[in-house]
C-alpha positions, 0 to 999 in steps of 0.5 A: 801066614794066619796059622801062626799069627802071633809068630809073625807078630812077635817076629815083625815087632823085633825087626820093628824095634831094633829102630829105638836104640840103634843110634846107642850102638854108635855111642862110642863113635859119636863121642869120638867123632862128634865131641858127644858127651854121655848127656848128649847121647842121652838128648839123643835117646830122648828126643827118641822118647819125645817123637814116641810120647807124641805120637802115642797122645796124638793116637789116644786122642784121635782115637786112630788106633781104634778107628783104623787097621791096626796093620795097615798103621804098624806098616806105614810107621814101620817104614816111616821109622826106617827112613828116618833112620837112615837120615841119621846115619846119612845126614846127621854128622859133623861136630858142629851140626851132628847133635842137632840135625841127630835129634830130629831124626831120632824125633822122627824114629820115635814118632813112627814107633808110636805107630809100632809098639802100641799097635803091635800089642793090640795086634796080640789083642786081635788075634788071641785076647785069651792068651794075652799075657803070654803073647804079650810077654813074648811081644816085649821080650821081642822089643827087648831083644829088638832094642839089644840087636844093634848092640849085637850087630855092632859087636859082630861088626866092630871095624865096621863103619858105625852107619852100619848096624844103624842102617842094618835096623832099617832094613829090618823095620822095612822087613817088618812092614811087610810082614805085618801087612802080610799079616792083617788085623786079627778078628777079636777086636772090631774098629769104630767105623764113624765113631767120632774121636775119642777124647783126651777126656774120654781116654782118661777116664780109663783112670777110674777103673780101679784094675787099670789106674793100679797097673797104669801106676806100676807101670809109671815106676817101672819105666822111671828104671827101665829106659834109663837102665837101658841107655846106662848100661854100656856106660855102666860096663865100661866105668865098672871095668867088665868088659876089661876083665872079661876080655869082651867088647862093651857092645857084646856085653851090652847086648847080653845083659840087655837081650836076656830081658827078653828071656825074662819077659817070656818067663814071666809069661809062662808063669802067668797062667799060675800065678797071675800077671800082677804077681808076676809084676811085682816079683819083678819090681822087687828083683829089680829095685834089689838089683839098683840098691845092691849094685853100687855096692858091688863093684869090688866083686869078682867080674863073673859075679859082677856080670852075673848082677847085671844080666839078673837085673837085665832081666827083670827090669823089663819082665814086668813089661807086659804084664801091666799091657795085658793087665791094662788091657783086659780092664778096658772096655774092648773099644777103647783098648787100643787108645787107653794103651797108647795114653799109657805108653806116653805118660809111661814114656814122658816119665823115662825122659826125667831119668835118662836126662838125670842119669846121663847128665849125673853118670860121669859124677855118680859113677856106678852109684847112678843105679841108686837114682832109678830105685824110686821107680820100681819101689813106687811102681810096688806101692802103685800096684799094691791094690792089684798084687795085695788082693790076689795074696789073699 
């Protein structure tokens, strides 16, 4: 198992992450069934990021991500996630209670990925810190594809009952505990035995580190555009018309325009030894802010180049992903690694509750024009990174 540790953790970190938008692909459903409106699908995605935001606070300010397994966290939370998602499908629904019983499974979702996503890329961390931006790439890219999967197992399934592909996400998660388990914690980075607890304080004062503070803000502005672009999308395919003109189904075509994100997130990890990841980032950035600004406009374009925008945009909204971790990462003092990735992840999260709120709530009135909302985020994000990306120009 130890021979290919990063295998088994990027594998580990699909199966876990297919919990995050699993409740996405019944969108169309509960709609239908329970009288949801875009807005509430979004209330949805973001008591999701609310449970992860705080339980990521509660990790950086306990400083449990660096006084226990990383492994033995990831699992617990794995199946704590698994079983929360399936009391959605089997216990939310109703017109009247759905809404309200959904958000708090889903609160519960996000509060076990806390214990999933951050401590997955610290697990990278452990095993192969000089290979960190590369196996972080292919760690995000597995989230990516993760957060697609029950697009695509919707897609394959589509007279299938909608508890399905959400149920289906469980099991996987549980697939994912055990390997982790299986797997164990890697020897790079050591655990503060009776250490006392990190504080809120001492976990911010990461922020005065120059390298940290410009990636943390890259980072901020990435996810302003990022989690919102990923709630939008099947909305936006089936208000652009393209799964009407394609012939295919909205969750097939979701599924690949927000799968191939993964496809950009290992790129940018192969180019990283060359170019460094900074560099990598902004590209990135700047790719997907020109997608925002341009697709508003190109809703007269012909469908295979309207689809053709959209997967580019797919991605590199997220190629940056894990190359402002890896940064991060490798400016921290190795200590405090685990606790001043997971204060970045809950601010990075609290700022996608902002634009997923805004955006589904706007969507219907906007139309394709809600793109234009999310640009502030990886504009900002350029400005934010500018010290790190501009000194390595020069």
């Amino acid at each position: 198992m130890t021979r290919h540790p990063i295998t088994v953790i990027v594998i580990a970190q699909l199966f876990g992450t297919s919990l995050w938008f699993s409740a996405n692909s019944a969108a169309d459903d509960l709609m239908r069934q329970w009288g949801a409106s875009p807005a509430d699908i979004g209330s949805l995605t973001n008591a999701t990021q609310l449970g992860f935001i705080l339980g990521t606070l509660a990790f950086a300010v306990t400083g449990l991500a660096d006084r226990f397994p990383a492994s033995r966290i990831f699992a617990v939370c794995a199946v704590l996630g698994a079983l929360a998602n399936a009391g959605f499908a089997f216990l939310a629904g109703g017109i009247d209670s759905g809404i309200d019983a959904g958000i708090l499974w889903r609160f519960a979702v996000g509060l076990s990925l806390a214990g999933v996503y951050p401590l997955g890329m610290k697990l990278v961390v452990s095993w192969e810190p000089e290979r960190a931006g590369a196996a972080l790439a292919w760690l995000v890219g597995m989230l990516t594809l993760g957060t697609a999967l029950p697009q695509g197992i919707r897609a394959l399934g589509a007279a299938w009952p909608w508890q399905y592909p959400i149920l289906a996400a469980s099991v996987l998660a549980v697939i994912a505990a055990v390997l982790i388990l299986r797997l164990g914690d890697g020897p790079h980075l050591k655990r503060g035995h009776g250490a006392p607890a990190i504080t809120l304080g001492g976990v911010f004062r990461a922020f005065q580190i120059p390298e940290y503070r410009a990636s943390a803000l890259g980072y901020f502005g990435h996810q302003w555009e990022l989690y919102a672009m990923w709630t939008l999308t099947p909305m936006l395919v089936a208000k652009s018309g393209l799964a009407a003109a394609l012939g295919l189904s909205i969750p097939a075509l979701s599924f690949a325009i927000i799968g191939i994100g993964a496809l950009g997130c290992v790129l940018g990890g192969h180019f990283t030894s060359r170019i460094g990841s900074a560099r990598i980032a902004a590209i990135a950035l700047a790719t997907s802010a020109a997608c925002c600004l341009v697709f508003p406009l190109a809703g007269g374009l012909p469908a295979p180049l309207l689809l053709a925008l959209m997967l580019l945009w797919g991605m590199s909204v997220v190629a940056d992903s894990p190359q402002f971790s890896a940064m991060s990462a490798r400016a921290c003092p190795p200590q405090i690694v685990g606790s001043a990735l997971a204060i970045q992840n809950s601010l990075g999260f609290a700022i996608t509750m902002g634009s997923i709120a805004l955006a589904t709530r706007l969507v219907d009135d906007w139309g394709l024009s809600i793109a234009w909302l999310l640009l502030p985020g990886p504009l900002l994000g350029l400005v934010g990174l500018a010290p790190v990306w501009r000194r390595k120009l020069q």
